[in-house]
C-alpha positions as CSV (number, residue, x, y, z in Angstrom):
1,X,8.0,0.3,11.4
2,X,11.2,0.8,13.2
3,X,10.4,-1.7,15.3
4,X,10.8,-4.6,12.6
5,X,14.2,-3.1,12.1
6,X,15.8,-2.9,15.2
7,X,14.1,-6.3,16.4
8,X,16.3,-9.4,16.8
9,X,14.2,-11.3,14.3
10,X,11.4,-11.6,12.1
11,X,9.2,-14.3,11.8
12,X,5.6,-15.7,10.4
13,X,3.2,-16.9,12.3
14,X,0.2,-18.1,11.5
15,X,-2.0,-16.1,14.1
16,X,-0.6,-12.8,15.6
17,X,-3.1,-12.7,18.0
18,X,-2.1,-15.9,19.3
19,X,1.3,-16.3,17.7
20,X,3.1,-19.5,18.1
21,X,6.4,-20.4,15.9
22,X,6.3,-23.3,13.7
23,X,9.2,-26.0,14.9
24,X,11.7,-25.2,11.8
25,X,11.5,-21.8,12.6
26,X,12.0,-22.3,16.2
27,X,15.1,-23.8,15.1
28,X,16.5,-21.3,12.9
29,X,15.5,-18.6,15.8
30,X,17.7,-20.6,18.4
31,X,20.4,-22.7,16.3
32,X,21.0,-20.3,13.8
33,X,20.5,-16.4,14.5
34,X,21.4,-17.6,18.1
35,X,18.1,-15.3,20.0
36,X,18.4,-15.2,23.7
37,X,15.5,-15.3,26.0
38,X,13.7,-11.7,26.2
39,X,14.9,-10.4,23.1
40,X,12.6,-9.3,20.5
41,X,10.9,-10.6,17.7
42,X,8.7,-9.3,15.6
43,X,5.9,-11.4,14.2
44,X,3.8,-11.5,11.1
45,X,1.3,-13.2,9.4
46,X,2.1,-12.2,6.3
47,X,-1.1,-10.2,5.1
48,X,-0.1,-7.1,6.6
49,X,-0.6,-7.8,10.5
50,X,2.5,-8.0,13.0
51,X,3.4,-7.4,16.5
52,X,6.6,-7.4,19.0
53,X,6.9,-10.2,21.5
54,X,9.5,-11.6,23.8
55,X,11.0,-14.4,22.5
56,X,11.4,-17.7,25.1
57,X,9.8,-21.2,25.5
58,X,6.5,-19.1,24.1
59,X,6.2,-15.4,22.7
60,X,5.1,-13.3,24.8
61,X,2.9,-10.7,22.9
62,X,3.9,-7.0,23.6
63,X,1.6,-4.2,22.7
64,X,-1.3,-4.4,20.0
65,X,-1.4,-5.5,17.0
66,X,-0.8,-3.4,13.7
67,X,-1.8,-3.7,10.3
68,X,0.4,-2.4,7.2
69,X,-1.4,-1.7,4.0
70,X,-0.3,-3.4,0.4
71,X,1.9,-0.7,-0.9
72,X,-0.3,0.7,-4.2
73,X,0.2,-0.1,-6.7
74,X,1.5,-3.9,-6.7
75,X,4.4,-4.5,-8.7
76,X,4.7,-7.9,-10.3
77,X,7.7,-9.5,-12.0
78,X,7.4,-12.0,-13.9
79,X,10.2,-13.6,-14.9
80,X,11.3,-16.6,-17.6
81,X,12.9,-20.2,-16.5
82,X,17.0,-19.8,-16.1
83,X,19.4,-22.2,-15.8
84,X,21.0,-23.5,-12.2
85,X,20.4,-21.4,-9.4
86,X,19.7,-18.2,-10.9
87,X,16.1,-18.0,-10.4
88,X,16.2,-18.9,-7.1
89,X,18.8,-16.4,-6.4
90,X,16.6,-13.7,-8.4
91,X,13.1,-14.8,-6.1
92,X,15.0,-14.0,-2.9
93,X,16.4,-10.8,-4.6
94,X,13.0,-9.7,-5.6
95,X,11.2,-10.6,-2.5
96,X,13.6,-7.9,-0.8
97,X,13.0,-5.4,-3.0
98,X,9.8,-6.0,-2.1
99,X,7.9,-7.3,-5.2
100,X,4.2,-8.4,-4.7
101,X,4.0,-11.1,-7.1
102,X,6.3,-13.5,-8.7
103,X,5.5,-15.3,-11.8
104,X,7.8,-18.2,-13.3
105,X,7.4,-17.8,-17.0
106,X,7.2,-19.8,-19.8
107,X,8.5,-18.3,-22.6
108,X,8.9,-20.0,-26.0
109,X,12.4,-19.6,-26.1
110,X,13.4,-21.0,-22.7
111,X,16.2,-23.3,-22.7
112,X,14.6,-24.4,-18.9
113,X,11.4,-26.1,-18.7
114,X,9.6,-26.8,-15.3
115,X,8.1,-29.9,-16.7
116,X,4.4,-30.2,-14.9
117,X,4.9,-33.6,-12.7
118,X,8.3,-31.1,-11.5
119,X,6.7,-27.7,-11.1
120,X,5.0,-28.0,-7.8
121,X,8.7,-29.0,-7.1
122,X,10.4,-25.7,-8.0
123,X,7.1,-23.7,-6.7
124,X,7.2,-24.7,-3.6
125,X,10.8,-24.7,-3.5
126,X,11.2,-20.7,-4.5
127,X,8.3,-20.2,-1.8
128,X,10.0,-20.9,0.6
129,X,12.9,-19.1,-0.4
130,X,10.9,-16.2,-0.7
131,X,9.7,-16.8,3.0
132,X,12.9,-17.1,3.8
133,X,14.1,-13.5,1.7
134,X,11.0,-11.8,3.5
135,X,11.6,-13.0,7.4
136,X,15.3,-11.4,6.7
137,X,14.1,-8.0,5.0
138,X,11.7,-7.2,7.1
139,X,8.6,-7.8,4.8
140,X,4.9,-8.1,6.6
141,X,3.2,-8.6,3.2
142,X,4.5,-12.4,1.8
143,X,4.7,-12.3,-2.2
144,X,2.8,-14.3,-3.9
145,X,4.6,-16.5,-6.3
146,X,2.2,-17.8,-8.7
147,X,2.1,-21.6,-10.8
148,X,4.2,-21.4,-14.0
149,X,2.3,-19.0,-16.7
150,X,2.6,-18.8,-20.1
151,X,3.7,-14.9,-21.8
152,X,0.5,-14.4,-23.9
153,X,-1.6,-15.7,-20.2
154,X,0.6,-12.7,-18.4
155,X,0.0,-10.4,-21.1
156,X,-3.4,-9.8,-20.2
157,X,-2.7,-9.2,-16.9
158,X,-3.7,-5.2,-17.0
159,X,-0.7,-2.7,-16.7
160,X,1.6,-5.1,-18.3
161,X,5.0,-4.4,-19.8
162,X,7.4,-6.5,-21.7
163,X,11.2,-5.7,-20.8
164,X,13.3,-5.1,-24.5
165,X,16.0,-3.3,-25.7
166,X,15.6,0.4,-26.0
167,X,11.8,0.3,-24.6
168,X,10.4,3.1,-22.4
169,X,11.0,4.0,-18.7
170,X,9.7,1.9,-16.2
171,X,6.8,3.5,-15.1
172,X,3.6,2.5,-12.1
173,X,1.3,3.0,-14.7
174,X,2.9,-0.3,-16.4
175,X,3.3,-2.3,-12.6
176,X,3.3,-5.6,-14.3
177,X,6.8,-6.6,-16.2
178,X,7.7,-9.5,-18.1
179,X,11.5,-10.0,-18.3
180,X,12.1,-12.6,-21.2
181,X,14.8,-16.0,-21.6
182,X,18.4,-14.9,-23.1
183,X,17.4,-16.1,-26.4
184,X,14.7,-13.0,-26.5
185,X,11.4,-13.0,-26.9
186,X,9.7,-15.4,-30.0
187,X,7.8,-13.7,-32.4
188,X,4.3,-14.4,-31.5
189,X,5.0,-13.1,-28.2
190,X,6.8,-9.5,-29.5
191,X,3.2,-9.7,-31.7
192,X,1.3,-9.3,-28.7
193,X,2.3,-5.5,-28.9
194,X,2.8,-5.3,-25.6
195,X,4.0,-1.4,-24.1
196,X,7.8,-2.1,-23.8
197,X,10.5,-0.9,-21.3
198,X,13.8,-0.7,-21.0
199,X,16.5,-1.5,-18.3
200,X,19.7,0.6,-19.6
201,X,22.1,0.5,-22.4
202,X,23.8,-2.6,-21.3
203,X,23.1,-6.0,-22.6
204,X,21.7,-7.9,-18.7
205,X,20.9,-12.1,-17.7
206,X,17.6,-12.3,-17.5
207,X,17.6,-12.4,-13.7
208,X,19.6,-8.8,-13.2
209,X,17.0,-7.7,-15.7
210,X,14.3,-8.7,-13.4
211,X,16.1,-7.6,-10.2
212,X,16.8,-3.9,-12.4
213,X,12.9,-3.8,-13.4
214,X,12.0,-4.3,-9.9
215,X,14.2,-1.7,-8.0
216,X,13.0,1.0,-10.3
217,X,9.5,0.0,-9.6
218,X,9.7,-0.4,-6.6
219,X,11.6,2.8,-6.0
220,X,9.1,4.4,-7.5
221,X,6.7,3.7,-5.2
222,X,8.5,4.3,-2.4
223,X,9.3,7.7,-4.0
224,X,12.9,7.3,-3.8
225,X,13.5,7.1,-7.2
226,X,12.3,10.2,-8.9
227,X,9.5,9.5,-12.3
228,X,11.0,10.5,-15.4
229,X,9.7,14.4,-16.4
């Protein structure tokens, strides 16, 4: 792994066996990061395969290819409408962290609405940002970021938590948390009787909440953050 982060880039690629950049990226490569011919680039296909090549005119492949497993278990955040920028913001925040799934919810008390003839719109919009967030980290697993769902369709995703006030620790045996609009959470959703958790004593935006939720998750499955005793 210390190859992705000492290389000059990180790209994907749609074939690492055969990897050839898309013409955007190409651009960003040589416009943008300003890569020289030779240096090194790693490449991914973002399902856990990459490889070092020489960056030029093609890539040159270097070595074999290698293959990352998932990290267990996934983590998914899923995470109401917000105004402005702030959910794009909190995708590419997420996507470094290194969240496996990213769901835009649609909670009752959402001031935002992605109305439907709009939300491929904003899906494919945060998608790319999230390709964007995982080139820079590093990332050889893409998140997924899912269609707009609603909190009861989440709910039964199993392992799933609901972010509140004074609610547990975050934990891996709850992998799945849904972080709710300012407003709070409606009562027919708090009636699913979801398990709970809490993010601290302070009063967050719904996007540091879900950027909070995810670094302790996250952290704990890296094992840098240690589980509560």
């Amino acid at each position: 792994m210390s190859e992705l982060r000492s290389s000059a880039a990180h790209v994907f690629v749609d074939d690492v066996d055969s990897p050839e950049l898309a013409p955007d990226d190409r651009h960003h490569l040589e416009r943008v990061l300003r890569l020289r011919v030779g240096e090194d680039v790693t490449v991914s296909d973002g399902a856990g395969r990459w490889r070092t090549c020489t960056f030029g005119a093609v890539l040159e492949p270097l070595g074999d290819v290698r293959a990352e497993a998932r990290p267990q278990p996934p983590v998914t955040i899923a995470l109401a409408f917000t105004k402005g920028q702030r959910f794009d913001w909190a995708v590419q925040k997420l996507t470094e962290l290194g969240v496996d799934t990213i769901v835009p919810l649609a909670a009752a008390r959402s001031v935002v609405r992605w109305e439907k003839d709009r939300a491929g719109h904003h899906v494919g919009r945060v998608r790319r940002i999230a390709r964007q967030a995982a080139m820079q980290s590093r990332r050889v697993w893409l998140p997924a970021i899912t269609d707009p769902r609603t909190v009861a369709d989440v709910a039964a995703t199993p392992g799933a938590a609901m972010a509140v006030p004074g609610g547990g620790p975050p934990s891996l045996g709850n992998p799945v948390v849904l972080v709710g609009p300012e407003g709070g959470w409606a009562e027919d959703e708090e009636a699913l009787a979801l398990p709970t958790v809490g993010l601290g004593a302070t009063v967050l935006r719904s996007e540091t909440a879900a950027v909070a939720a995810a670094t302790l998750l996250c952290g704990l499955r890296a094992g840098v953050v240690a589980p509560r005793r």
